[in-house]
C-alpha positions in Angstrom: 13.2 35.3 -7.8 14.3 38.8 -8.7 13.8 39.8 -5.0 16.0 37.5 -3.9 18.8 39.2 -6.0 21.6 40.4 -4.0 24.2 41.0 -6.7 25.5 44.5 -5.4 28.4 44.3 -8.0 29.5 41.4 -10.7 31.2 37.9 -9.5 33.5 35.7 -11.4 31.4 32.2 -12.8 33.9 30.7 -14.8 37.9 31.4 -13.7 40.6 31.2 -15.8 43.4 30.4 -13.8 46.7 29.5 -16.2 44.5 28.7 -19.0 42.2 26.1 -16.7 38.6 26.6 -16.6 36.6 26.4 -13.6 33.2 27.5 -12.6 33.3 29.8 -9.2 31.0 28.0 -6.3 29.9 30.9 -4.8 28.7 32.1 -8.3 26.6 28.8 -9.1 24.9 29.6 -5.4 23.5 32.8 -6.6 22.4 30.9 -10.4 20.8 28.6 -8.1 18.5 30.5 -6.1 16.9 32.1 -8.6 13.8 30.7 -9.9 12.7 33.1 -12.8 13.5 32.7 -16.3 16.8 34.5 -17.4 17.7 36.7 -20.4 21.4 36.2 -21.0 23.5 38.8 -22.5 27.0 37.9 -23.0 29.5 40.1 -24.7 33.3 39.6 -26.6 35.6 41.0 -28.3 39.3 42.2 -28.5 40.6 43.8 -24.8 40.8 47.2 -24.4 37.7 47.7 -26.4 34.9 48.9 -24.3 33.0 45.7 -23.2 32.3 46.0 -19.9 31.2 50.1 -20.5 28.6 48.6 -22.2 27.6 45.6 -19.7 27.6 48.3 -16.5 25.1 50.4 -18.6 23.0 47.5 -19.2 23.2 46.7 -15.6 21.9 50.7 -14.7 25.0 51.3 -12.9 28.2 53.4 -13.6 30.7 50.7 -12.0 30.5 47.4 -11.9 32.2 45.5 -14.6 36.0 46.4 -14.6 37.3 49.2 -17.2 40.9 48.4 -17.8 42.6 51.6 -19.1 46.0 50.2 -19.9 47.2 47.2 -22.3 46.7 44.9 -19.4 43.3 42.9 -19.2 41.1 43.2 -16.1 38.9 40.8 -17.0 40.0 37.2 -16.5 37.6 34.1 -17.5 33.8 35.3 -17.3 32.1 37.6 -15.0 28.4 37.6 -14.2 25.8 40.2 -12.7 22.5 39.3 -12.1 20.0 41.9 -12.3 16.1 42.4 -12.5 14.9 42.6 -15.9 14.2 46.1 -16.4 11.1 45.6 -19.2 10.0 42.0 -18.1 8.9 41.5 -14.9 9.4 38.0 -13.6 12.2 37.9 -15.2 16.2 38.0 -14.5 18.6 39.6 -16.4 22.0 37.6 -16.5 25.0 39.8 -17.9 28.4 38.1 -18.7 31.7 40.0 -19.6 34.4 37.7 -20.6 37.6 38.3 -20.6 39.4 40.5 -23.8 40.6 38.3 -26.6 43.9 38.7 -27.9 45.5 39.0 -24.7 49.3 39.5 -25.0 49.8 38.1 -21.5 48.1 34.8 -22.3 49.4 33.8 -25.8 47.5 31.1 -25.9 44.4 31.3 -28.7 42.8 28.2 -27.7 41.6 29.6 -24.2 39.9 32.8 -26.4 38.5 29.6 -28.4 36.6 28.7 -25.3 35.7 31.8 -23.9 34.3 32.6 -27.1 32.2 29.0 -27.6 31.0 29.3 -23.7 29.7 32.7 -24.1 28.0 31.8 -27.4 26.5 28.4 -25.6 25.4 30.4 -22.4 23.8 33.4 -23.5 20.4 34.3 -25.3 22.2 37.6 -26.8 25.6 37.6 -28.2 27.6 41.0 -28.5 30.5 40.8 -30.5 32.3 44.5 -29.4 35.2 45.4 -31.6 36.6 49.0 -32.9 36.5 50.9 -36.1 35.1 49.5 -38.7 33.7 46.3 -40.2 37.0 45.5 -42.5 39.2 42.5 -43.3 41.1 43.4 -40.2 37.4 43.2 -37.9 37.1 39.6 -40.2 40.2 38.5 -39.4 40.0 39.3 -36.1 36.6 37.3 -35.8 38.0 33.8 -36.6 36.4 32.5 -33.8 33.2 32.5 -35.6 35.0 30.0 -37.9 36.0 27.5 -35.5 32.9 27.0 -33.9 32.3 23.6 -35.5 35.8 22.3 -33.7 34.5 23.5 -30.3 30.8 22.8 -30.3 28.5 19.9 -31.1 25.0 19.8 -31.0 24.9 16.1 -30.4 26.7 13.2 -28.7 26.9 11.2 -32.2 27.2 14.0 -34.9 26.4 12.6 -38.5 29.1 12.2 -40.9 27.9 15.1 -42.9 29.5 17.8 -40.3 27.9 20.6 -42.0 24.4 19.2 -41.3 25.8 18.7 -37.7 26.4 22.7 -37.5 23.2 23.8 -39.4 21.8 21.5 -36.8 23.0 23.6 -33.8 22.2 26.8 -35.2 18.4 26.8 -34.2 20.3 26.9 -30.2 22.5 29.8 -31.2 21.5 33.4 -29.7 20.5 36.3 -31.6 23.8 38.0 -32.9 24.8 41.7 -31.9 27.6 43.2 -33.5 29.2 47.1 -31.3 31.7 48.7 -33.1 33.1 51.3 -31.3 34.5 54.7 -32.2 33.5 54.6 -35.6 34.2 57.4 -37.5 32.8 56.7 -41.3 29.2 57.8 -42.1 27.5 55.6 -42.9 26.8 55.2 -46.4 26.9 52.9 -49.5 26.7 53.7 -53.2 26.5 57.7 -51.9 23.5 57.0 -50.3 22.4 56.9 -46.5 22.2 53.5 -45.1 21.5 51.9 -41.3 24.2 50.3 -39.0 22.1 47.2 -40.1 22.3 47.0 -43.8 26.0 48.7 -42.9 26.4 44.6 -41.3 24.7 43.5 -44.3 26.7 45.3 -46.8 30.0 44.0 -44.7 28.6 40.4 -44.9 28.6 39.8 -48.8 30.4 37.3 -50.0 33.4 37.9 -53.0 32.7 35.9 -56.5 35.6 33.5 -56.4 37.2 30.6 -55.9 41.2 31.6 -55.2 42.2 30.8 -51.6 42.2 34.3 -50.9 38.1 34.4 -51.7 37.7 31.3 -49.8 39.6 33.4 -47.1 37.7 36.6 -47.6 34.2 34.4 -47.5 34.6 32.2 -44.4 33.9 34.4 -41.6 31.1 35.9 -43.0 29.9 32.7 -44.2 30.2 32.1 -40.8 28.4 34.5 -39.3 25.5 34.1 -41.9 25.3 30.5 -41.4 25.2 30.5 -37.2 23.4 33.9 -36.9 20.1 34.1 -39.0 19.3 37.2 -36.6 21.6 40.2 -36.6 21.8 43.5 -35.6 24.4 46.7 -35.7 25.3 49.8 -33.2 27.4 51.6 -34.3 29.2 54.1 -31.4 31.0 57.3 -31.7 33.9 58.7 -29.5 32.2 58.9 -26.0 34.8 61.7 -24.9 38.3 63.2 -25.8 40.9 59.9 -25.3 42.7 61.9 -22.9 39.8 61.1 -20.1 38.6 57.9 -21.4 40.5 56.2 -18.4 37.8 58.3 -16.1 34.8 57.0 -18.4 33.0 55.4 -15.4 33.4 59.0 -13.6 31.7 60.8 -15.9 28.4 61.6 -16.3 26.2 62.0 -19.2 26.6 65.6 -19.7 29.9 65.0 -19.8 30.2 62.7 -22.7 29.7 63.6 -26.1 25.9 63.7 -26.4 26.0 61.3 -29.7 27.4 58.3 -27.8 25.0 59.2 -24.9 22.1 58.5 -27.4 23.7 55.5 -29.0 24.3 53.8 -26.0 20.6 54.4 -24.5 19.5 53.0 -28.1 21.7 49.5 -27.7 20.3 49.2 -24.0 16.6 49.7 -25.4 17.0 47.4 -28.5 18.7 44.6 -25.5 16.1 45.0 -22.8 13.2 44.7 -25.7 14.5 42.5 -27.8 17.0 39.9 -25.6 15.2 36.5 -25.6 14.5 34.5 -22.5 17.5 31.7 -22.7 15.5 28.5 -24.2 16.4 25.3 -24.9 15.5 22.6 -27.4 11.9 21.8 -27.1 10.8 25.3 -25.8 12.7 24.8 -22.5 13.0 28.3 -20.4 16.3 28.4 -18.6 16.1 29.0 -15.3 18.9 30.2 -12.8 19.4 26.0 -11.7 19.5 25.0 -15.5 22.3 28.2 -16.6 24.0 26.5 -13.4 24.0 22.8 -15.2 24.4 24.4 -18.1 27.5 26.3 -17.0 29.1 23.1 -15.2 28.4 20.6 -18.1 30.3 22.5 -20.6 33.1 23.2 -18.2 33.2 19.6 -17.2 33.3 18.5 -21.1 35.9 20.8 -21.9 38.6 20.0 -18.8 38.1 16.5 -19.9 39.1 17.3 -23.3 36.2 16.8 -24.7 33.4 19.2 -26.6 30.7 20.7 -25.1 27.7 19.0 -26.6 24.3 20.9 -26.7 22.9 17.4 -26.4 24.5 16.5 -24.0 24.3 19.4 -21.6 20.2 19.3 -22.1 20.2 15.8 -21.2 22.4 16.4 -18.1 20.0 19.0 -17.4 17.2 16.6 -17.4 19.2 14.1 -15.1 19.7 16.8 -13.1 15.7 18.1 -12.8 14.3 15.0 -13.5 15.9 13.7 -10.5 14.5 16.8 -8.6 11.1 16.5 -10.3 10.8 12.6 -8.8 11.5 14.2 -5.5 9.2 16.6 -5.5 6.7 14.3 -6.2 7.6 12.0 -3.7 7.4 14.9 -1.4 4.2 15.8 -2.0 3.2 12.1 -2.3 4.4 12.0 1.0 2.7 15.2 2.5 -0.5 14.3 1.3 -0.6 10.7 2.2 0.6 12.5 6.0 -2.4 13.9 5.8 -5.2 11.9 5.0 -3.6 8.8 6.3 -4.9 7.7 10.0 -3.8 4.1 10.4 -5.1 1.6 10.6 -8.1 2.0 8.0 -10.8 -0.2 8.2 -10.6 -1.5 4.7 -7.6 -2.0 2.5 -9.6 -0.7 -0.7 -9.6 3.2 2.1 -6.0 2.9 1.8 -5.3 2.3 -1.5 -8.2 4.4 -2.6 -5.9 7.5 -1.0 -2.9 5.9 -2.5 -4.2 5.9 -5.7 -5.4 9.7 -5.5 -1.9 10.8 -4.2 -0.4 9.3 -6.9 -2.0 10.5 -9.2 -1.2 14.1 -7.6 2.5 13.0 -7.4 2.5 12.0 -11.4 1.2 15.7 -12.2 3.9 17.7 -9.8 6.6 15.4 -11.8 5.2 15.6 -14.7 4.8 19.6 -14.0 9.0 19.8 -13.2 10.0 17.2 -15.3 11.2 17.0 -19.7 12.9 15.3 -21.6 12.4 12.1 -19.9 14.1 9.6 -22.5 11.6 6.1 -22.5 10.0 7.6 -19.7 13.1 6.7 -17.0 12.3 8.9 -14.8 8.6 8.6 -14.5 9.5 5.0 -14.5 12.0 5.2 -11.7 8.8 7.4 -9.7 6.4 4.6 -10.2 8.7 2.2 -8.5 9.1 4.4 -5.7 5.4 5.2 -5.5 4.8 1.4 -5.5 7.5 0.8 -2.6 5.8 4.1 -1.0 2.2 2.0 -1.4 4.0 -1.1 -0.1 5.0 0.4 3.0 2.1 2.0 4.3 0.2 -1.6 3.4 2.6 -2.9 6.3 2.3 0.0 8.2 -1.5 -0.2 7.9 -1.2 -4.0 8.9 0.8 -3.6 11.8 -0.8 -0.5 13.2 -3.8 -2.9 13.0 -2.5 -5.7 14.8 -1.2 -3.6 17.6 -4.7 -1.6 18.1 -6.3 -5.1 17.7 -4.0 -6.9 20.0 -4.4 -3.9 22.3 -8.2 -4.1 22.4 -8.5 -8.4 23.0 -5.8 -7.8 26.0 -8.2 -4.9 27.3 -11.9 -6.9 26.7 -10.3 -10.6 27.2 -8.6 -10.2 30.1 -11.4 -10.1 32.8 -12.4 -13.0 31.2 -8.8 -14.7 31.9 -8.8 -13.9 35.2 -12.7 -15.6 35.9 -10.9 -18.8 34.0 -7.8 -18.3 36.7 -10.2 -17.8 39.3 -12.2 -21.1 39.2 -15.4 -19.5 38.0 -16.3 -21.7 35.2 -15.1 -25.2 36.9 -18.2 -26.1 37.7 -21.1 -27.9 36.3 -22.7 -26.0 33.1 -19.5 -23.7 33.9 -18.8 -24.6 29.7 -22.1 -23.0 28.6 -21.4 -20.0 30.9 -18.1 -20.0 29.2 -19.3 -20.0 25.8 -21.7 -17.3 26.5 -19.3 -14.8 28.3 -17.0 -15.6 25.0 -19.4 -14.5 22.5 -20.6 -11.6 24.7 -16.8 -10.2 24.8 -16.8 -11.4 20.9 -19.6 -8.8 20.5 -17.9 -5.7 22.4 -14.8 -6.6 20.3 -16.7 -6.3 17.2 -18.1 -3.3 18.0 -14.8 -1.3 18.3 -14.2 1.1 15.3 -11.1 1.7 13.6 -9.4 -1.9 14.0 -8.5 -2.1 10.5 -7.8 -5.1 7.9 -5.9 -7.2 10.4 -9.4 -7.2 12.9 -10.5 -10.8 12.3 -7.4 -12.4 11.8 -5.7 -11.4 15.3 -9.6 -12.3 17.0 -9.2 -15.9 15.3 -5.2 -16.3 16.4 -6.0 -15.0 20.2 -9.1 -17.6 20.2 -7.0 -20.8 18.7 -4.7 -19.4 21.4 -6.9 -20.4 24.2 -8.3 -23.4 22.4 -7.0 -24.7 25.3 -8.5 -23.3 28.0 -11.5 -24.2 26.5 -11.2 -27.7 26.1 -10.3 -28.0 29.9 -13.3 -25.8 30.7 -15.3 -28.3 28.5 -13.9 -31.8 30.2 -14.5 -30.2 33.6 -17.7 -29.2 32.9 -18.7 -33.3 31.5 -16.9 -34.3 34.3 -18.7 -32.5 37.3 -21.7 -32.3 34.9 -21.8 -36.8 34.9 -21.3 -37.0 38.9 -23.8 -34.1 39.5 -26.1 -36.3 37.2 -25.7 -39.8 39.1 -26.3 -37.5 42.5 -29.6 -36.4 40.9 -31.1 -39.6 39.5 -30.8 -41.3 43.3 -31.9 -37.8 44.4 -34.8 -37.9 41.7 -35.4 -41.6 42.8 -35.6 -41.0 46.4 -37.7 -37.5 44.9 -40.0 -39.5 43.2 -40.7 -42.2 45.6 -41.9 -39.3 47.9 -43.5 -38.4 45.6 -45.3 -41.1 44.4 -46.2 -41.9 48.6 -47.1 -38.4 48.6 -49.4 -38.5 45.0 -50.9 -41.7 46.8 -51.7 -40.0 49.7 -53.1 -37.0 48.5 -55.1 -39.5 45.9 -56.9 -40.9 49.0 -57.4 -37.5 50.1 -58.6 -36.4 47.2 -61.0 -39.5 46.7 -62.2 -39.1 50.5 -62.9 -35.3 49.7 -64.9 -36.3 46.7 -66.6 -38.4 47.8 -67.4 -36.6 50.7 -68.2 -34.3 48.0 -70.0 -36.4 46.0 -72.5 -37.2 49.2 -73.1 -33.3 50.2 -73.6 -32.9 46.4 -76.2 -36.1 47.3 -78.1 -34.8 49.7 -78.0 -30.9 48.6 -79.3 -32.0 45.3 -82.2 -34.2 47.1 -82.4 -31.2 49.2 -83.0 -29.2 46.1 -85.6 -31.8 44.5 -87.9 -32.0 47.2 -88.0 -28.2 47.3 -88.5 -28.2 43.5 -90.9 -31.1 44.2 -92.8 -29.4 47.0 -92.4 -26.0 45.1 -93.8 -27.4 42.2 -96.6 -29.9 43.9 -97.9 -25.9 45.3 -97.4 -24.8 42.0 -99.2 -27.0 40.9 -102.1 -27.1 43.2 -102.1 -23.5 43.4 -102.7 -24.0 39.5 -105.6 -26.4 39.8 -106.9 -24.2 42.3 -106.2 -21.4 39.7 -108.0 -23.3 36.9 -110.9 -25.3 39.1 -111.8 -21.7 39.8 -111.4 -20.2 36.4 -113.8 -23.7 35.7 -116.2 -23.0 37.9 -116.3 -19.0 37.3 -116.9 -20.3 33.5 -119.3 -22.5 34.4 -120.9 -19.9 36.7 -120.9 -17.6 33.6 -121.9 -19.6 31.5 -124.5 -21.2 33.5 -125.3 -17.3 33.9 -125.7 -16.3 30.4 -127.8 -19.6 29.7 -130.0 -18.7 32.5 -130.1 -14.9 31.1 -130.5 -17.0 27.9 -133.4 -19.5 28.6 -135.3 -16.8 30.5 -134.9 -14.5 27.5 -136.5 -17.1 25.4 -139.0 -18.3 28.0 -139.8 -14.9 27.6 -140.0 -14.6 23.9 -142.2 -17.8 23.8 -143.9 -16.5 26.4 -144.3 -13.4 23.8 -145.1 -15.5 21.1 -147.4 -17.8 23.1 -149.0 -14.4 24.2 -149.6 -13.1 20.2 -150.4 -16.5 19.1 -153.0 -16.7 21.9 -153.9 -13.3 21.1 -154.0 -14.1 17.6 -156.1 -16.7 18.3 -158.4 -14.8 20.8 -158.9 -12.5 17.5 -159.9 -15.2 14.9 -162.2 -16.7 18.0 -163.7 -13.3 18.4 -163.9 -12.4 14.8 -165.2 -15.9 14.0 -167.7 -16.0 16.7 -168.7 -12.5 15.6 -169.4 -14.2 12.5 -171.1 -16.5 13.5 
């Protein structure tokens, strides 16, 4: 992270130690801690030309990067400075100055050859810094350009057609940013005003021909057409009179010539704005870890004589964080399976149900970290592990459940052994009490949570175990069980001839009681008749009496109302006989009157 920068001042990353390059440790540490995408700006060109000026300015400091004032060259292999991006945040801004080219101390060209093709491989932003003008001379001078295709391959098995190899590597190059310093033309074409930009243009064009010298004259700028699509021009003038150029870093603005104060601000604004972040094929953002594999697989290729291959650098990068991306995912596999794991579960399908969600979790950090994972290798290589991982905490599961389970029989079982040790069960029916104290504990066992998949099996083992025990429990129990038997049939023999003595006994007791009973029954029931007899012989004379009376007073009645009857027509006849004879006495008396 850009906070973790400590970079007070450049450091050496690549020596070049008698024309041997290595990458600097300490330097690797400091790519390797930082986390944020980089914008690399590397810049080359002739010594003695002003390179690292520029580099310290982009930096924001006024030292840093060594000014050498004489012929001699400060700058040996490449230096870096890493520094926050001042326009992008979350970003890191990664400055290398390499060494001057041309160096009369090394005369060796081959070693400019590589410092030239590392910086161009490394960086997202190339400045090429030279002085003067774009002329033959600046061409010439540029024939690094040219032999890019001898020190660079894009990939491990180029096609025949090596120009189709080179266009293929282009897409990887960085944008191209040519500095000329203390230029002195003005800059025109055709007596008209023109840009540093169509100034690079102008320079560029090719020459109609087909003489070596035109083949000559058209190379490098073929070149430069060919590997940089993206160009751009600063032009700079004298920053001060050459007298104090040795004190440049001294200075301070006011001091230098207002022009080149202006000119330098616009090439720092055009590189903070327009730099690239350092990307890969496939859209892959360079980190500080990847410009550190970066840095050692080039290195590595080209002290074993061979090229630096873009290919293979990005696939040694993927070895590299594919590697680290399985890690990480086994890590966090790990972290979460810590944490929701509490051995032993009680099923199998709990475990591998928070296997199976962990995995999946452990897939998506790898596949999060991981690219360019050829066939899948890597991803491969983590399922493996994550089925060892799964493996593992199956027989950690298991034998966390026998232990607990083991544990638990030796806690519930053991009273039980020490009744069996004591004699308890040696008895008659000692079997069945056995049995029942057995599937009692059986029951408590059972009831204890958490003893996992291994639960039934270690109950069935500890019970064969003291199969045993059983048995003898068993044979005792027949054995005491058939002598206790004969003891009680002569027991129940002499039992039941007492008892049969005793039924007879009590039968005559009985039978003398009822009949006994029967008798008092007897005579209370001929008791009871004569009273019924006698109650009902008063009864019933007390009811003849009753009706006898009722006769007579009916008789009496009735003899009554005749009486009242027969004198009440002894009367009326009396009547009658009264008005007949009256009747009578009448016709006499009217007859005798007659007469």
């Amino acid at each position: 992270m850009a906070s973790e920068i400590h970079m007070t001042g450049p450091m050496c990353l690549i020596e070049n130690t008698n024309g041997r390059l290595m990458a600097n440790p300490e330097a690797l540490k400091i790519l390797s801690a930082i986390t944020q995408p980089v914008v690399v700006v590397a810049i080359v060109g002739l010594y003695r030309t002003g390179k690292s000026y520029l580099m310290n300015k982009l930096a924001g400091k006024k030292k840093g990067f060594s000014l050498g004032s004489t012929v001699q060259s400060h700058t040996k292999g490449i230096w870096m400075w890493c520094v926050p991006h001042p326009k992008k945040p979350g970003h890191v801004l990664v400055l290398l100055d390499t060494e001057g080219l041309g160096d009369v101390e090394k005369g060796d060209n081959q070693n400019d050859s590589w410092i030239f093709a590392l910086a161009i491989l490394l960086s997202s932003t190339f400045v090429y810094n030279s002085m003067g003008t774009i002329n033959q001379q600046a061409m010439d001078q540029l024939h690094y350009v040219t032999e890019l295709t001898h020190r660079i391959r894009s990939k491990s098995s180029p096609d025949e057609n090596e120009n189709e190899d080179s266009a293929d590597f282009v897409s990887f190059f960085p944008d191209f940013v040519w500095t000329l310093r203390d230029f002195s033309l003005d800059l025109e074409a055709d007596g008209q005003p023109i840009t540093a930009d169509e100034y690079l243009e102008y320079s560029l064009k090719l020459t109609q021909g087909t003489s070596e010298k035109d083949k000559n004259f058209n190379l490098p700028r073929l070149c430069i057409r060919k590997f940089f699509p993206k160009k751009k021009c600063f032009v700079f003038d004298h920053p001060v009179h050459c007298k104090k150029l040795a004190q440049l870093e001294k200075l301070h603005d006011e001091e230098l010539d207002p022009e080149f104060v202006q000119q330098v601000a616009d090439f720092c604004s055009y590189i903070f704005s327009n730099s690239k972040t350092k990307t890969l094929s496939g859209g892959i953002k360079v980190n500080g870890p990847r410009l550190e594999s970066l840095v050692l697989t080039y290195i590595d290729a080209i002290s074993s004589g061979d090229l630096p291959c873009m290919e293979n650098a990005i696939l040694a990068l993927a070895q590299i964080e594919n590697s680290v991306a399985v890690q990480k995912a086994i890590a966090h596999y790990d972290q979460q399976m810590g944490q929701k794991v509490q051995l032993p579960t009680e099923t199998l399908q709990e475990l591998l149900d928070m296997h199976r969600v962990s995995e999946r979790e452990a897939t998506e950090v790898f596949m999060k970290n991981s690219f360019k994972d050829v066939d899948h290798l890597f991803q491969k290589k983590l399922a493996v592990q994550l089925v060892k991982k799964r493996d593992d905490f199956c027989k950690q599961n298991q034998e966390a459940s026998s232990d607990r389970c083991s544990a638990l029989l030796q806690d519930i079982f053991s009273p039980l052994e020490e009744e069996v040790k004591m004699g308890i069960y040696s008895k008659p029916g000692g079997y069945c009490l056995f049995i029942q104290k057995l599937q009692d504990l059986k029951k408590k066992y059972h009831e204890e949570p958490r003893k996992g998949i291994q639960a039934e099996e270690i109950l069935q083992t500890y019970l064969k175990s003291k199969e045993s025990v059983t048995d003898a429990i068993l044979q005792t129990d027949k054995i005491l069980t058939k002598k206790e038997k004969e003891i009680e049939v002569e027991h129940a023999k002499a039992e039941s001839a007492q008892a049969s003595a005793k039924m007879v006994e009590e039968m005559q007791i009985k039978y003398q009681q009822m009949m006994e009973e029967k008798e008092k029954s007897y005579q209370e029931h001929v008791k009871q008749l004569t009273e019924k007899i006698e109650r009902e012989r008063a009864q019933l004379l007390e009811e003849q009496e009753r009706t006898l009376t009722s006769k007579l007073q009916e008789q009496a009645r009735l003899l009554k109302e005749r009486c009242q009857g027969e004198s009440t027509q002894l009367q009326n006849e009396i009547q009658k006989l009264q008005k007949t004879l009256e009747k009578k006495t009448k016709r006499y008396m009217s007859h005798k009157l007659k007469i």
